[in-house]
C-alpha positions as CSV (number, residue, x, y, z in Angstrom):
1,X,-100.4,17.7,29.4
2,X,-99.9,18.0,33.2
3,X,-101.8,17.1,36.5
4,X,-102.7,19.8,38.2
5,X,-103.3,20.3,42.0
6,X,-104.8,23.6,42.4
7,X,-105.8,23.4,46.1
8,X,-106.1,21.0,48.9
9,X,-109.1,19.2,47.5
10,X,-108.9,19.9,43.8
11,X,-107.2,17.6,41.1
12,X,-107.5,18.4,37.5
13,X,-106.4,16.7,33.9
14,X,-107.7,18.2,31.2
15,X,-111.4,19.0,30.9
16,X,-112.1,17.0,34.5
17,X,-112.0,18.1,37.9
18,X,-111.7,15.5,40.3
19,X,-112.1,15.9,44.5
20,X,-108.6,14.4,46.4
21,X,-107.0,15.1,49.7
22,X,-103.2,16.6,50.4
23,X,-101.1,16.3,53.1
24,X,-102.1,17.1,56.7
25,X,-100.2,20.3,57.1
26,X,-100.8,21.7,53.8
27,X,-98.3,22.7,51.1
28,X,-94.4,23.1,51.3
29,X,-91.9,24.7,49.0
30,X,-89.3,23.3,51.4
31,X,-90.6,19.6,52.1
32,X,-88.8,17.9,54.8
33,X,-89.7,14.0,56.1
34,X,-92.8,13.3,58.2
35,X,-93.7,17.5,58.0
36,X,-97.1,15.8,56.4
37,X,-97.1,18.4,53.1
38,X,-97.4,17.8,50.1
39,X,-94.5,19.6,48.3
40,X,-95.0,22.1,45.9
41,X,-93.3,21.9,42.4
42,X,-93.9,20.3,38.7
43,X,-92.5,16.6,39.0
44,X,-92.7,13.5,36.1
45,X,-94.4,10.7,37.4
46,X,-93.5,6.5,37.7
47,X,-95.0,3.8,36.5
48,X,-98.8,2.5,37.9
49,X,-98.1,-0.3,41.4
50,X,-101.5,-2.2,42.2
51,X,-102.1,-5.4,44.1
52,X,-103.2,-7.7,41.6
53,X,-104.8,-10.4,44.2
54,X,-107.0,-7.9,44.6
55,X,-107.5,-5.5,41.6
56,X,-107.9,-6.5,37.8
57,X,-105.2,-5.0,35.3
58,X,-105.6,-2.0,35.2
59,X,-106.9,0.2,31.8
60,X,-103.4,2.4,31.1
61,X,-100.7,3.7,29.7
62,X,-98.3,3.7,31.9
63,X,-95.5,0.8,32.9
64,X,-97.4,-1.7,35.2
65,X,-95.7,-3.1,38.6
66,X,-97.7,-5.6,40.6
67,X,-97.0,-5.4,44.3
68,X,-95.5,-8.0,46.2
69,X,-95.7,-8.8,50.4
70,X,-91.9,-7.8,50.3
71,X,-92.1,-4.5,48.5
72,X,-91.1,-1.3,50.7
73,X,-90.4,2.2,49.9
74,X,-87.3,3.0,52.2
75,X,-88.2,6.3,54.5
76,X,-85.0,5.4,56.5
77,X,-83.4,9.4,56.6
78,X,-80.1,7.4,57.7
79,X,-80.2,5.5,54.2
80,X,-78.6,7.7,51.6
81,X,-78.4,4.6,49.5
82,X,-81.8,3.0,49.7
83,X,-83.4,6.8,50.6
84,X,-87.0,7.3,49.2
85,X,-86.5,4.4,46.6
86,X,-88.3,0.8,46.1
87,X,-86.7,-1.9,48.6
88,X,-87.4,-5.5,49.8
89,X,-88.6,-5.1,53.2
90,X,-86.5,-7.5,54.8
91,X,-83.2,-4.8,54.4
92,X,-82.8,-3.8,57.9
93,X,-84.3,-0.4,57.4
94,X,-87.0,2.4,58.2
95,X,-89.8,2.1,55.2
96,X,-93.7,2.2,54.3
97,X,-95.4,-1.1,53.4
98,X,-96.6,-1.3,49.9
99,X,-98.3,-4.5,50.4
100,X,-101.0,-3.0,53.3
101,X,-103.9,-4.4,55.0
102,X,-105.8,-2.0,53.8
103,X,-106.9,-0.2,50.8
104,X,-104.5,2.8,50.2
105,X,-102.2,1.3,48.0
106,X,-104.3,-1.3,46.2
107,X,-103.3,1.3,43.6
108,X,-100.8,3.8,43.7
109,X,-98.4,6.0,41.5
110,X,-95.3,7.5,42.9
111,X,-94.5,11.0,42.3
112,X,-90.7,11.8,41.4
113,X,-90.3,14.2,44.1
114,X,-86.9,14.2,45.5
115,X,-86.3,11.6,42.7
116,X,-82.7,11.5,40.7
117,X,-79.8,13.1,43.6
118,X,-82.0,11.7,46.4
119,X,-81.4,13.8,49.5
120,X,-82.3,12.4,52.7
121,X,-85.2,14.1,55.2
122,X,-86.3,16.1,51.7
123,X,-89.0,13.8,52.1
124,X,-89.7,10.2,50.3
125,X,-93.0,7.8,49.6
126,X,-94.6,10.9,47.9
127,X,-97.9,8.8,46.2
128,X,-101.2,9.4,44.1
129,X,-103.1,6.6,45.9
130,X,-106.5,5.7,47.1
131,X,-108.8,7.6,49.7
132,X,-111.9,6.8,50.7
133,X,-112.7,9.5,53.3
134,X,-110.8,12.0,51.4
135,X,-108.7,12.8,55.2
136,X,-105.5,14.5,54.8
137,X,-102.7,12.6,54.3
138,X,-98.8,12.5,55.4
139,X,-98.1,14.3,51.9
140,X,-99.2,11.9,49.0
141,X,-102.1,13.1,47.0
142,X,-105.7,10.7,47.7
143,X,-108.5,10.1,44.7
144,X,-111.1,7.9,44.9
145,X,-110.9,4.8,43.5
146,X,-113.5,5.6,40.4
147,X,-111.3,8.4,39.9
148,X,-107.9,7.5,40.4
149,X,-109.2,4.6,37.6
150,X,-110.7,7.8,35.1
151,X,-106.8,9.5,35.7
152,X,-105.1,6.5,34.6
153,X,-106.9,5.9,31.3
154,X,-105.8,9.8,30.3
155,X,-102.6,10.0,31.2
156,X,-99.2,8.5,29.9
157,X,-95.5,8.3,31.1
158,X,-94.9,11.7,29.4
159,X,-97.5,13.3,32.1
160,X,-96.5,15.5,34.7
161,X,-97.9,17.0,38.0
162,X,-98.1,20.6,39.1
163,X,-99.1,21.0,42.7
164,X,-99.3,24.8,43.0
């Protein structure tokens, strides 16, 4: 079975429909870094990163991670190495916070956009994460917590996403 993104503010798996947020700028067949879409394509999905000082386990199938202060997901379009990948934050280079003051990434599943031959400024840090506010994002995909909690009972590693 596969995720599906029909529009900006529809998710659906199965017989529910949930309410997220995309990127800023929309959709793009031809991501690029910082253009704020969300790309456009059918893409397997990682394993399930939450912050356990402040979340419970949670309830899924999929391959848990718990995020530490020195996890990083390297944005650095001058990496070709580290590009759009897990790092330690103290590598000298260009990359989002996982461990955040705020809530966004309490819980969080990267989407393997731009994934195996990594190409630099395709875009990186593409995320099903939290929203609150349901705002557009810089190109991840945004449920509420209640649902983003529903979507990882249902799914399993063998899920994948299709953001039309």
């Amino acid at each position: 079975m596969s995720i599906i993104v029909k529009n900006k503010d529809t998710l659906i798996f199965d017989d529910f429909i949930f309410r997220c947020c995309v990127g800023k700028n929309g959709f793009s067949k031809n991501k690029t870094e910082g253009d704020k879409r969300t790309p456009v394509g059918k893409f397997k999905l990682n394993c399930l990163y939450y912050r356990a000082d402040r979340k419970k386990k949670p309830l899924t199938k999929l391959k848990l991670k718990i995020i530490k202060k020195q996890m990083g997901w390297c944005d650095d379009i001058n990496s070709k190495k580290y590009y759009n990948k897990l790092i330690k934050t103290n590598l000298n280079l260009k990359h989002e916070k996982l461990f955040r003051k705020d809530y966004k990434y309490d819980l969080f599943v990267p989407i393997k956009y731009n994934w195996n031959k990594t190409i630099p400024r395709k875009g990186s840090a593409i995320f099903i994460h939290l929203t609150k506010n349901y705002k557009p994002t810089a190109g991840c995909i945004g449920l509420s917590e209640k649902d983003f909690l529903i979507l990882i009972k249902l799914i399993n590693k063998n899920t994948n996403i299709k953001i039309l």
